[in-house]
GUPA-90815 format. One record per residue (C-alpha): residue number from 1; x, y, z. Coordinates in steps of 0.2 Angstrom, whole numbers, plus 2048, in hexadecimal, padded with zeros to 3 digits. Each point is the difference from the previous one (the first is absolute). Example, Ala and Ser with C-alpha at 12.3 -4.5 7.8 and 13.67 -1.06 7.14 Angstrom:
BEGIN
+-----+------+-------+-----+
|   n | east | north |  up |
+-----+------+-------+-----+
|   1 |  83E |   7EA | 827 |
|   2 |  806 |   811 | 7FD |
+-----+------+-------+-----+
END
This chain:
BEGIN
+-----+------+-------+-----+
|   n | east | north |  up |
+-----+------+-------+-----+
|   1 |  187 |   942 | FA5 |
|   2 |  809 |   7F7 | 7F2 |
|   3 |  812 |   7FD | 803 |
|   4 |  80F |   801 | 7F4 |
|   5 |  800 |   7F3 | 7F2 |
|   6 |  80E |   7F3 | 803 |
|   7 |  811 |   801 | 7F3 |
|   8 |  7FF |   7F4 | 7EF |
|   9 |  80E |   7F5 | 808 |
|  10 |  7F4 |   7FD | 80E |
|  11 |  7F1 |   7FD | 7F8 |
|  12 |  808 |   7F4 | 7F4 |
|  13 |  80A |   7F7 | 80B |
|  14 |  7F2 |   7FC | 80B |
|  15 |  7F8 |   7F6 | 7F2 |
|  16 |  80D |   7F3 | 800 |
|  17 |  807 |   7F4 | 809 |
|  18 |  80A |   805 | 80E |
|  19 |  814 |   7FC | 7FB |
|  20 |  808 |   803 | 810 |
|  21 |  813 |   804 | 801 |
|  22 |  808 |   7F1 | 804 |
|  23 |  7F8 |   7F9 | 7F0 |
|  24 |  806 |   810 | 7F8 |
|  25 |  810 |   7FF | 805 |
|  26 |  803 |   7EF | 7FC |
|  27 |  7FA |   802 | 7EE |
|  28 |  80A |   80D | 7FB |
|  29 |  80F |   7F7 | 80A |
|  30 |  7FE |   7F3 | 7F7 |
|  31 |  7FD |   806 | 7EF |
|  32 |  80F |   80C | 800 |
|  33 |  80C |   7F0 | 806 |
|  34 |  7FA |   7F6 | 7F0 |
|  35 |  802 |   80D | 7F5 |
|  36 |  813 |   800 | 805 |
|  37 |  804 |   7ED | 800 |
|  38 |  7F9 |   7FF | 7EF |
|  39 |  80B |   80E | 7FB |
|  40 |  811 |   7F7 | 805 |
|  41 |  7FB |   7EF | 7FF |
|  42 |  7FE |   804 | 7EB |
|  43 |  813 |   806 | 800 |
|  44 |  804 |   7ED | 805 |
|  45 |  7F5 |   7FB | 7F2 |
|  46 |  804 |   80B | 7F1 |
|  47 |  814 |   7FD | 805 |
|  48 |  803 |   7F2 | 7F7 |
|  49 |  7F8 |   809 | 7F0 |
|  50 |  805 |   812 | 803 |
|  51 |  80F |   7FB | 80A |
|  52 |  801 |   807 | 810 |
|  53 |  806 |   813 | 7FD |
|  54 |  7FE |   812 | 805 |
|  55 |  7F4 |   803 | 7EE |
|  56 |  7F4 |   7EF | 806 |
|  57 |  7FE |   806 | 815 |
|  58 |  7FC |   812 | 7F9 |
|  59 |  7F5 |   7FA | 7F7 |
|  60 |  7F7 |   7F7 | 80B |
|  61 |  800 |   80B | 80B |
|  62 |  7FA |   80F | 7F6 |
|  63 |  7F0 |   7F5 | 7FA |
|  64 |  7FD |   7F9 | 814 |
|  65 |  802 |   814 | 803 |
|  66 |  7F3 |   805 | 7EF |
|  67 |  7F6 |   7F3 | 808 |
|  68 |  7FF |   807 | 811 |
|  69 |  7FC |   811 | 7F8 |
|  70 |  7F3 |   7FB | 7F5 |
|  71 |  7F7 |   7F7 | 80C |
|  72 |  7FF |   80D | 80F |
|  73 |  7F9 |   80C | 7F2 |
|  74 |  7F6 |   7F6 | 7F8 |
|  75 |  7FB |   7FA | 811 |
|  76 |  7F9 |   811 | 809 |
|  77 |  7F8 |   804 | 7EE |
|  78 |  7F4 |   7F2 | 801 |
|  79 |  7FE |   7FE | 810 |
|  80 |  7F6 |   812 | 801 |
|  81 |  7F5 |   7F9 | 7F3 |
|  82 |  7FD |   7EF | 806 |
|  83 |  7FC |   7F7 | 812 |
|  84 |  811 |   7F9 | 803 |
|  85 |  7FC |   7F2 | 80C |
|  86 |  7FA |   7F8 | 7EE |
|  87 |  811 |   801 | 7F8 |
|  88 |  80B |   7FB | 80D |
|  89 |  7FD |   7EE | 7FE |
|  90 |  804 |   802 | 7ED |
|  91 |  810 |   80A | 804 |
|  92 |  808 |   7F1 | 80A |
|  93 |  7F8 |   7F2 | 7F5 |
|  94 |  806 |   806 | 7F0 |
|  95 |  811 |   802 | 805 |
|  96 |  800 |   7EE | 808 |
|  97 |  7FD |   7F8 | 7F0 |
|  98 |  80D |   80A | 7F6 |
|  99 |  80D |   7FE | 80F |
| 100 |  7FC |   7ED | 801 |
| 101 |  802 |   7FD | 7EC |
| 102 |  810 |   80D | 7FE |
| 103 |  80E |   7F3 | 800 |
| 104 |  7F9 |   7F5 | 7F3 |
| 105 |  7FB |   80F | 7F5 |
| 106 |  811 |   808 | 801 |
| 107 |  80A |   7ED | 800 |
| 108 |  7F6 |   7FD | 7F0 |
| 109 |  802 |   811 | 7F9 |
| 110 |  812 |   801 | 800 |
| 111 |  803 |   7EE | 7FB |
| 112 |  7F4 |   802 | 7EE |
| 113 |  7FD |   811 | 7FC |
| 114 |  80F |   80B | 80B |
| 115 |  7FE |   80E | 7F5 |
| 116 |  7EC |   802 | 808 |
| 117 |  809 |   7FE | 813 |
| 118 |  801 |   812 | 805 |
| 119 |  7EE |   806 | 7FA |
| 120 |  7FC |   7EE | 80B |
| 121 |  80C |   806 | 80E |
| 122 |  7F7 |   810 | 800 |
| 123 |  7EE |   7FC | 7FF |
| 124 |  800 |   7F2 | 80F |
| 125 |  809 |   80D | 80A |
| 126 |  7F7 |   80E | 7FB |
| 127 |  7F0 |   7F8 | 803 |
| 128 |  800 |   7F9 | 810 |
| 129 |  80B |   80E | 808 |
| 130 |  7F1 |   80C | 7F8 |
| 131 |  7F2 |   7F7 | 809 |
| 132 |  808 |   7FB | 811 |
| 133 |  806 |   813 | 800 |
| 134 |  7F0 |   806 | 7FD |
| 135 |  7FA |   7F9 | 813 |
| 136 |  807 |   80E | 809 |
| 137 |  7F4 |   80F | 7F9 |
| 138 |  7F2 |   7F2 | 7FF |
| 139 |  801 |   7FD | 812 |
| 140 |  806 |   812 | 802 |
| 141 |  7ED |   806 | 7FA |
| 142 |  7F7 |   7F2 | 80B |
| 143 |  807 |   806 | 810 |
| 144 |  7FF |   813 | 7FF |
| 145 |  7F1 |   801 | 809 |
| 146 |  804 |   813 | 805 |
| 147 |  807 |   80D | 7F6 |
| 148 |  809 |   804 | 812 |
| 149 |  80A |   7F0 | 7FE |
| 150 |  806 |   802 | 7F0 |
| 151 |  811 |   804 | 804 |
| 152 |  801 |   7F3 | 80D |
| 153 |  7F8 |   7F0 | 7F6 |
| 154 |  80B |   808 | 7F0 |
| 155 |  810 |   7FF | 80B |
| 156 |  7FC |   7EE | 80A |
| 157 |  7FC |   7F6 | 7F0 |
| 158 |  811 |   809 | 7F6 |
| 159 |  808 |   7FC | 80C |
| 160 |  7FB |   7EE | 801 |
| 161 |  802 |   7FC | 7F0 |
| 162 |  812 |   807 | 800 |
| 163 |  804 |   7F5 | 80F |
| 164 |  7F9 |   7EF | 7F7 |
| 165 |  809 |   804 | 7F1 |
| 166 |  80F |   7FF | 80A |
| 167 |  7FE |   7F3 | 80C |
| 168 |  7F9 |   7F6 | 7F0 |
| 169 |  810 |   802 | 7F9 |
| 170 |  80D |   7FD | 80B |
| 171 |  7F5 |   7F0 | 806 |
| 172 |  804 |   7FB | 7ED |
| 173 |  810 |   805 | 7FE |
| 174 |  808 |   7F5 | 810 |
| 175 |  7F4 |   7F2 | 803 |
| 176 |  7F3 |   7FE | 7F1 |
| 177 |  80D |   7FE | 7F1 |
| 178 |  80B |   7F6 | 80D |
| 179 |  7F2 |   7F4 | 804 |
| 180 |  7F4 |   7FE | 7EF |
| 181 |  802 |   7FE | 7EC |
| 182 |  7FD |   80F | 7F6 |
| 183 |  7F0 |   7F8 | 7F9 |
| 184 |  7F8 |   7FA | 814 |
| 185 |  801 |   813 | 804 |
| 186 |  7F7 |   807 | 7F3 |
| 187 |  7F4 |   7F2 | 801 |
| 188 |  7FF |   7FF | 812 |
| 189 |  7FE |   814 | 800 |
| 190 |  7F1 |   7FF | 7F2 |
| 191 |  7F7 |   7F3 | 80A |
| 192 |  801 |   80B | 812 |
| 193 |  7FA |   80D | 7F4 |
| 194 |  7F1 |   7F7 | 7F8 |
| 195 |  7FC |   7FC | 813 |
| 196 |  7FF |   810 | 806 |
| 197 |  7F5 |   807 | 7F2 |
| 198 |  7F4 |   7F1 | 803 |
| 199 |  800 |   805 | 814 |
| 200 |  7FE |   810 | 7FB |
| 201 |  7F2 |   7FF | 7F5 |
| 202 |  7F6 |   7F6 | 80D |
| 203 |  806 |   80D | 80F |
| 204 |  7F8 |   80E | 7F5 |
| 205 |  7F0 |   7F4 | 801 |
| 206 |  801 |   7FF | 811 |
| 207 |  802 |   7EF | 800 |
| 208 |  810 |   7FB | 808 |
| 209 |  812 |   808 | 806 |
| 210 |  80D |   803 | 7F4 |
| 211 |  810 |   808 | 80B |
| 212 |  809 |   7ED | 804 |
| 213 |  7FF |   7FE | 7EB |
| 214 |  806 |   80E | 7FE |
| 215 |  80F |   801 | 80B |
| 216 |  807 |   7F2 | 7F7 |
| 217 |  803 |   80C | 7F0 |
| 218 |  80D |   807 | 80C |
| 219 |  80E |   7F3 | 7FC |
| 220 |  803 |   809 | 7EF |
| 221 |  80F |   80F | 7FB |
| 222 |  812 |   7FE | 7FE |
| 223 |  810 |   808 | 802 |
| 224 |  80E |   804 | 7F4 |
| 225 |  811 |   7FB | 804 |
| 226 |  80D |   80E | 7FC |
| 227 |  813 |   803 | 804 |
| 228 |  804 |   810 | 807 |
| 229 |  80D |   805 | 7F6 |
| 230 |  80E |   806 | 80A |
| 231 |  80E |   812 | 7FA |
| 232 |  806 |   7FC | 7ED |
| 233 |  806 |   808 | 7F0 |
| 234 |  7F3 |   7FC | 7F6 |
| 235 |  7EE |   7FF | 801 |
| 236 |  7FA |   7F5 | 7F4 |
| 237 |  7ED |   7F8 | 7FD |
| 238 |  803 |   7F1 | 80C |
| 239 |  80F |   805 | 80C |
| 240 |  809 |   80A | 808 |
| 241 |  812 |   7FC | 7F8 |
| 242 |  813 |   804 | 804 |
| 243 |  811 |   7FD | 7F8 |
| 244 |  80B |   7FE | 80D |
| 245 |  816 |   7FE | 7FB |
| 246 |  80B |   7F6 | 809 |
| 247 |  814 |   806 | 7FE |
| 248 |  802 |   7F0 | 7F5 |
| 249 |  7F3 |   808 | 7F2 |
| 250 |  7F3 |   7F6 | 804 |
| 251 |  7F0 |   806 | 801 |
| 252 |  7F0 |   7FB | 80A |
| 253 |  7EE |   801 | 7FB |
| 254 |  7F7 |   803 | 80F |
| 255 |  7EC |   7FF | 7FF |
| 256 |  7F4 |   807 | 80E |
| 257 |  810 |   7FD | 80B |
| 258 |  801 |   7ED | 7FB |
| 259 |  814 |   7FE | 7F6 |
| 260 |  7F8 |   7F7 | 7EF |
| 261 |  80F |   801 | 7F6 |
| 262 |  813 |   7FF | 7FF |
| 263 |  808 |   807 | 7F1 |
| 264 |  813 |   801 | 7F9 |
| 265 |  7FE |   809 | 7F0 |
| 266 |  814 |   7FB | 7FA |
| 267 |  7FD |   7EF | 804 |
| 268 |  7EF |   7F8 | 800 |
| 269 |  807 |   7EF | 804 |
| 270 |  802 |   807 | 814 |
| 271 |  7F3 |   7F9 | 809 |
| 272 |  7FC |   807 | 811 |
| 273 |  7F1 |   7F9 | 809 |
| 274 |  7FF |   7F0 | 803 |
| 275 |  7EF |   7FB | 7F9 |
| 276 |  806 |   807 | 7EE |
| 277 |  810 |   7F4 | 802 |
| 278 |  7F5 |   7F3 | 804 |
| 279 |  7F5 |   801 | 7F0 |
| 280 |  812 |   804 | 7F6 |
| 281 |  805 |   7F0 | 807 |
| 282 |  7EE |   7F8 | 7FA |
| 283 |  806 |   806 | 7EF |
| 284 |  812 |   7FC | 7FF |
| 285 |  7FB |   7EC | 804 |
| 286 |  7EF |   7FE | 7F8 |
| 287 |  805 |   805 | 7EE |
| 288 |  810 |   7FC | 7F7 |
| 289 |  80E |   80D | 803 |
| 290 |  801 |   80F | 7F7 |
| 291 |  7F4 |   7FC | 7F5 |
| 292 |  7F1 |   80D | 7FA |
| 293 |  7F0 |   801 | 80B |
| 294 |  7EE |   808 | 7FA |
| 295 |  7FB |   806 | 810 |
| 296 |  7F2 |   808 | 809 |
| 297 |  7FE |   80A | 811 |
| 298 |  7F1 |   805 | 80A |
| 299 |  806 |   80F | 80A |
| 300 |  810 |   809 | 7FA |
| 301 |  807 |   80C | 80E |
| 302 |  812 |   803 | 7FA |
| 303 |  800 |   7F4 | 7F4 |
| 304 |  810 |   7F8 | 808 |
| 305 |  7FB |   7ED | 7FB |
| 306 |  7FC |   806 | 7ED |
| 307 |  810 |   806 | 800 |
| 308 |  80B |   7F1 | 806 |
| 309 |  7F7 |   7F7 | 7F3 |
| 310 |  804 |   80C | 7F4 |
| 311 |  813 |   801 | 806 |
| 312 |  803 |   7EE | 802 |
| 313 |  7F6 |   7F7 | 7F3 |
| 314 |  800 |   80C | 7F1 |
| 315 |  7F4 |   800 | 7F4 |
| 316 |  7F2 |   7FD | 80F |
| 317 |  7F0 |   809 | 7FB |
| 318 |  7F9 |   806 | 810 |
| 319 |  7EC |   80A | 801 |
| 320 |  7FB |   805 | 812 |
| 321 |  7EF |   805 | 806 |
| 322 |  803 |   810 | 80A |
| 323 |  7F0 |   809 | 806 |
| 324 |  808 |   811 | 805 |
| 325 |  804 |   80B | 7F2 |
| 326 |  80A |   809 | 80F |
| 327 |  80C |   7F1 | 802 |
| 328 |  804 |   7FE | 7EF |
| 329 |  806 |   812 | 7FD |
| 330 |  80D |   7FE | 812 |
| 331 |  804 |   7EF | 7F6 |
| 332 |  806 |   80C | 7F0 |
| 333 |  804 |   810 | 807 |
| 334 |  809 |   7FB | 811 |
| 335 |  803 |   7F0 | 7FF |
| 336 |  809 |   800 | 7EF |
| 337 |  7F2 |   7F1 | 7F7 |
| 338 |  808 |   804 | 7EE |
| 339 |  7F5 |   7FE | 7F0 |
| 340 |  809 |   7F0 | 7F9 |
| 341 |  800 |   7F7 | 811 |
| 342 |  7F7 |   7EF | 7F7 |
| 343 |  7F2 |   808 | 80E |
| 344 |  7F1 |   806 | 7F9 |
| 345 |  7F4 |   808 | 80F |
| 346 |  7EE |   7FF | 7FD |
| 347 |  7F6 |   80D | 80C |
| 348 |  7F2 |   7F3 | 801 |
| 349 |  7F7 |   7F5 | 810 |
| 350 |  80A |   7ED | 802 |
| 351 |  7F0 |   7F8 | 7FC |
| 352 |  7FB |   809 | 7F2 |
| 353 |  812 |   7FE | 7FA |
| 354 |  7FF |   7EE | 800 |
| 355 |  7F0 |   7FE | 7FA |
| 356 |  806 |   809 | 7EF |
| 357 |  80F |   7F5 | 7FD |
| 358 |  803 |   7EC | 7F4 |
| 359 |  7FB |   7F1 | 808 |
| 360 |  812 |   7F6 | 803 |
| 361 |  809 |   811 | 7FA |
| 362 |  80D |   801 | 810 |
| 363 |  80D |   7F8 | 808 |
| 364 |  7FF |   809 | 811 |
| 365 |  7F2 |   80C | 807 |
| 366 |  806 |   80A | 812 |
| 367 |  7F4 |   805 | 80C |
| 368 |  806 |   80F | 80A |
| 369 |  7F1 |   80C | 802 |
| 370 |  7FD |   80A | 810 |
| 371 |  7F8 |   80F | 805 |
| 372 |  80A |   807 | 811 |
| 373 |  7FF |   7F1 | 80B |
| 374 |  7EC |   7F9 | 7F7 |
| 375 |  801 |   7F2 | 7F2 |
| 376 |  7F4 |   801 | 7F1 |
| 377 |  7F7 |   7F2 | 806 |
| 378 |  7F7 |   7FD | 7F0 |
| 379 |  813 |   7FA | 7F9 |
| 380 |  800 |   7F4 | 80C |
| 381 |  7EF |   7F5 | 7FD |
| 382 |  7FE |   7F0 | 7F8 |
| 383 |  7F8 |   807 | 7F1 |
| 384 |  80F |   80E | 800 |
| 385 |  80D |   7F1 | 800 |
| 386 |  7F6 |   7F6 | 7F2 |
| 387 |  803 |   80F | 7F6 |
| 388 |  814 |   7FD | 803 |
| 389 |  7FF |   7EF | 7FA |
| 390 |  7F9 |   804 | 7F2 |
| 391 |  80A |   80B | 7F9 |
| 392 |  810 |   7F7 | 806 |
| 393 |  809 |   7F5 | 7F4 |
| 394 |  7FF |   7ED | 806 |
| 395 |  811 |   7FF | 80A |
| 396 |  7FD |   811 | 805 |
| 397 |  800 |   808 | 811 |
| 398 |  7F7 |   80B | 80C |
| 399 |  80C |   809 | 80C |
| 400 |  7F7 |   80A | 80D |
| 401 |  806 |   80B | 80E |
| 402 |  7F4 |   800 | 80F |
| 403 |  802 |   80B | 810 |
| 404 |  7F8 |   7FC | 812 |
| 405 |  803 |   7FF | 812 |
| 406 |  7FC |   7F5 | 80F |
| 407 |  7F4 |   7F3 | 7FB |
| 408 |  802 |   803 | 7EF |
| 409 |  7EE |   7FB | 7FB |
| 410 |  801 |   809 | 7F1 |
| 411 |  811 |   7F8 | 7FB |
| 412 |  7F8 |   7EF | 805 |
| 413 |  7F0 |   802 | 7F5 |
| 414 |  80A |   807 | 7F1 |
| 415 |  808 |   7F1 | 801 |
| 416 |  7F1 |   7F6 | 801 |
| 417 |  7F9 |   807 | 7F1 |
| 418 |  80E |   7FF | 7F3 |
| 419 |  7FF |   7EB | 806 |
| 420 |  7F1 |   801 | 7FA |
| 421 |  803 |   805 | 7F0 |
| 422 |  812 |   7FD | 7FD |
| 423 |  807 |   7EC | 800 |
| 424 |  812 |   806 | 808 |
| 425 |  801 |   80D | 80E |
| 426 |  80F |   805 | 809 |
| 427 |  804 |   80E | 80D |
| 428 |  80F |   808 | 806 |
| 429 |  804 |   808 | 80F |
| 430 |  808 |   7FE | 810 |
| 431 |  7FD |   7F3 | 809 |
| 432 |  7F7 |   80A | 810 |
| 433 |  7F5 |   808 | 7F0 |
| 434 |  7FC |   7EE | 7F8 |
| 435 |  7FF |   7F8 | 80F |
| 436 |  80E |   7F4 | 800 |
| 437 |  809 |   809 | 811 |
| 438 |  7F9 |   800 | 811 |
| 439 |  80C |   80B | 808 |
| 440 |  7F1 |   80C | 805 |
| 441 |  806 |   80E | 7F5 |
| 442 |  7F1 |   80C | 7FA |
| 443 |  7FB |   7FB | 7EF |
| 444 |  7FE |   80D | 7F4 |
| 445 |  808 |   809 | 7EF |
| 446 |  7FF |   7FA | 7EF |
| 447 |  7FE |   7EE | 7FA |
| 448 |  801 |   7F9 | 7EC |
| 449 |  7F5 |   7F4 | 7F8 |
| 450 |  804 |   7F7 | 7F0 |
| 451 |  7F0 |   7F9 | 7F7 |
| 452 |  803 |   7F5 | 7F0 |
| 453 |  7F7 |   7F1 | 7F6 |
| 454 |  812 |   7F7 | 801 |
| 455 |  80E |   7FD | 80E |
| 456 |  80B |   80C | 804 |
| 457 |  813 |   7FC | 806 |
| 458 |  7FE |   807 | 811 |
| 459 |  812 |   7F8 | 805 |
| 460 |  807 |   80C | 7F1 |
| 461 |  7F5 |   80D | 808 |
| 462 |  806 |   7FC | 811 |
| 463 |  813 |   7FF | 7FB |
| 464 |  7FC |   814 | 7F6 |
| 465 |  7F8 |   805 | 810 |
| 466 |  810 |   7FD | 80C |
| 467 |  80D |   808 | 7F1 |
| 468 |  7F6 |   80D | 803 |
| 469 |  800 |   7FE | 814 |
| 470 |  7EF |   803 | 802 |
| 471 |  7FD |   7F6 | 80E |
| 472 |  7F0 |   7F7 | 7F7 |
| 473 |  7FA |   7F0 | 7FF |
| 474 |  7F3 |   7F8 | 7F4 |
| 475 |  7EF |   7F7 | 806 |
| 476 |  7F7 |   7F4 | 7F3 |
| 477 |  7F5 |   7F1 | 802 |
| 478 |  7FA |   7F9 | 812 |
| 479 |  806 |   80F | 80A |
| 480 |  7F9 |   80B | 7F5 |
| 481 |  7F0 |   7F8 | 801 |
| 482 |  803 |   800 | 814 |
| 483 |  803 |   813 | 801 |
| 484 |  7F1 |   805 | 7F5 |
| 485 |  7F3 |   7F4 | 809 |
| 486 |  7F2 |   809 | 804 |
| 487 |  802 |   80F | 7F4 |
| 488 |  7F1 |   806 | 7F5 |
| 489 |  802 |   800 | 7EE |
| 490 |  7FC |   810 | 7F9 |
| 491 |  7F5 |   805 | 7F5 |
| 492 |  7F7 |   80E | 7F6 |
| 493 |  7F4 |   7FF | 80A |
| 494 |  806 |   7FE | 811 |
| 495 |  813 |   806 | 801 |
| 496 |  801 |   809 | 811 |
| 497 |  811 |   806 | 7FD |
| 498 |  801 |   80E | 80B |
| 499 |  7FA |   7F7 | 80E |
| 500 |  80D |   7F1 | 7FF |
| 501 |  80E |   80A | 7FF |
| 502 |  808 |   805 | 80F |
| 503 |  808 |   812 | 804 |
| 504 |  813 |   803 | 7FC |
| 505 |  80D |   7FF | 80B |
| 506 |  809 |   80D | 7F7 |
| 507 |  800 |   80B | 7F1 |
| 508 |  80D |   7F7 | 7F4 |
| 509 |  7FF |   7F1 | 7F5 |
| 510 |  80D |   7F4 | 802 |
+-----+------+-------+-----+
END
């Protein structure tokens, strides 16, 4: 009596080598966590080129997404019409070397040919997202065994997948980009990837167990860092921004719930928060009274320093790297920024801005850019700073606003870095901030830096700060070098700016 004939899924599965689920699941596990860190790890690269906005993360995200896509349909399609088991070892070894060699492509790109970055962006994202994408329906195919179980092995290994790309990125996000360069977790990723297509390829061969090289493709993803923006009047493409009016008139920029800017439209020389009296005070001393400044500021919010400049040292020629659009029509429709103001607002990234303008062409450049409560951290780097100094003129200064809390690491390695690449560095802030108090008060709020190639008078400054009664001290020299001991210097490629800096106390700017 002849029986039934057994399905096509059976008959053809039983001509391979068994892959057994926990292998299964480790693959595509795995493959779907690489996938993601590659996809955020390139917004850290292509920021210094791109600039670090809304246009470069869609981006990046829509070609990791085009990858996904392609790769799970090109995927299925091939893997009806050839034995899967040979191409998965392809489909992790590929990607490895593409991965490992990503940093140096894109770094060489964008320094000698930046108008070829994107197509570059796109091709060593699409690629490797394609190929690592394409081991869920690969896999997929070797494990239905019965058309019964198609349902079941469908919904396990989507499932899967979804789950590694997760914890693949928030293992990135909070300890990954904390702990290792740019450039060591690509490389590092490439390498586990190279690996586990070799142990792959001799598990197919019945040679030797692949699932402890593979589980090390497991320390890859990442996690965006976003403010949640909080009620407002205006949505714009970055924040969640409100005017609010005190009875004097003035009025207050508020950003994702964080006060960014005081403004009194009838007399820009009223300065509310302390940190902006502290860099007016930088100003007033450094450069001789009343006199015309060329100036430049990363990060504009209200505008309220362009402004005094304006007000008290006429003829001043202030330009301002603002990257919301949003904030610059509140600056003229609500907060009355007048077309002859000597400010001219570029809609542009900080770095991009700098890297546009005249060697030795300024007197002053500000740095006061935030986004909520995050910092750009690709301002904040040495090769960011080099680009400060070069544009400054050769007694010019660097004025930066910085904001952290209880340890202040990222304070500390901020200050670090401009020591490296300035010869005069100087901070403000009270003394608990800048650690000349022990009275056991919480550190935490806004401090100044002041970066230059010549001295500053920080006596003049000093005197300036307590007219203003600020409460503010300087640091410079020894115990400077005492408070930042220990800091990292950032750079492009390891700046873990989110991770030093600390959660605020409170949603206000001093």
């Amino acid at each position: 009596m002849t029986g039934l004939s057994a399905s096509p899924v059976a008959e053809d599965t039983a001509r391979r080598p068994v892959l057994g689920p926990r292998l299964a699941a480790v693959l595509v596990f795995g493959a779907s966590a690489a996938v993601l860190v590659v996809e955020i790890v390139a917004l850290r690269l292509l920021a210094p080129y791109l600039g670090l906005t809304l246009e470069t993360s869609t981006l990046v995200i829509g070609i990791a997404l085009t990858a996904i896509a392609l790769g799970s349909w090109l995927g299925g399609r091939v893997a009806d019409q050839v034995d899967p088991l040979r191409l998965l070892a392809p489909a992790l070894g590929i990607p490895g070397v593409v991965v490992a060699l990503t940093p140096a492509v894109l770094r060489g790109v964008g320094e000698w040919a930046r108008p070829a970055l994107i197509l570059v962006a796109a091709l060593t994202i699409l690629v490797p997202g394609a190929l690592l994408s394409a081991v869920t329906p690969l896999v997929t195919k070797v494990r239905l065994t019965s058309l019964a179980e198609t349902g079941t092995v469908v919904g396990r290994l989507s499932g899967v997948g979804t789950v590694g790309s997760i914890v693949g990125t928030v293992l990135t996000g909070f300890v990954l980009l904390s702990r290792l360069p740019v450039s060591g977790i690509l490389v590092g990723l490439g390498a586990l990837l190279v690996t586990a297509s070799v142990a792959v390829g001799l598990r197919m061969r019945g040679r030797s167990g692949a699932a402890p090289a593979l589980a090390l493709v497991l320390a890859a993803g990442g996690l965006a860092a976003s403010v949640a923006p909080g009620s407002c009047d205006v949505e714009t493409r970055y924040h969640c921004a409100e005017v609010v009016t005190d009875p004097a008139g003035g009025r207050t920029l508020v950003l994702d719930g964080v006060r960014h800017s005081y403004v009194d439209a009838d007399d820009p020389a009223h300065l509310e928060f302390t940190y902006v009296k502290a860099v007016a005070s930088v100003a007033d001393t450094a450069f001789p009274k009343g006199g015309p400044l060329t100036a430049h500021h990363l990060g504009g919010g209200g505008l309220t320093l362009p402004r005094y400049l304006a007000a008290t040292r006429p003829g001043t020629r202030s330009t301002v790297s603002e990257i919301d659009d949003g904030v610059v029509r509140i600056d003229r429709e609500r907060l009355g920024l007048r077309p002859q103001s000597g400010v001219d607002v570029r809609t542009e990234d900080g770095r991009l801005g700098l890297a546009r303008l005249d060697p030795g062409s300024l007197d002053l450049v500000v740095g006061d850019a935030f986004g909520g409560v995050s910092v750009p951290w690709h301002l904040t780097t040495v090769e960011a700073l080099t680009e400060v100094r070069r544009v400054l003129a050769r007694d010019g200064l660097y004025v930066v606003n910085l904001i952290d809390h209880g340890e202040q690491a990222f304070a500390k390695a901020e200050l670090a870095t401009l020591r490296e690449v300035f010869d005069h560095v100087a901070l403000l802030g009270e003394p608990v901030d800048i650690g000349l108090a022990r009275s056991g008060a919480p550190a935490g709020g806004n401090v100044v830096a002041v970066a230059s190639d010549r001295p500053v008078d920080l006596a003049a400054v000093r005197k300036a700060l307590d007219a203003r009664r600020t409460g503010w001290t300087t640091a410079t020299g020894d115990a400077l070098v005492a408070w930042t001991a220990g800091a990292p210097v950032l750079t492009d490629d390891y700046a873990p700016v989110d991770q030093l800096l600390q959660p605020y106390a409170s949603p206000a700017r001093r």
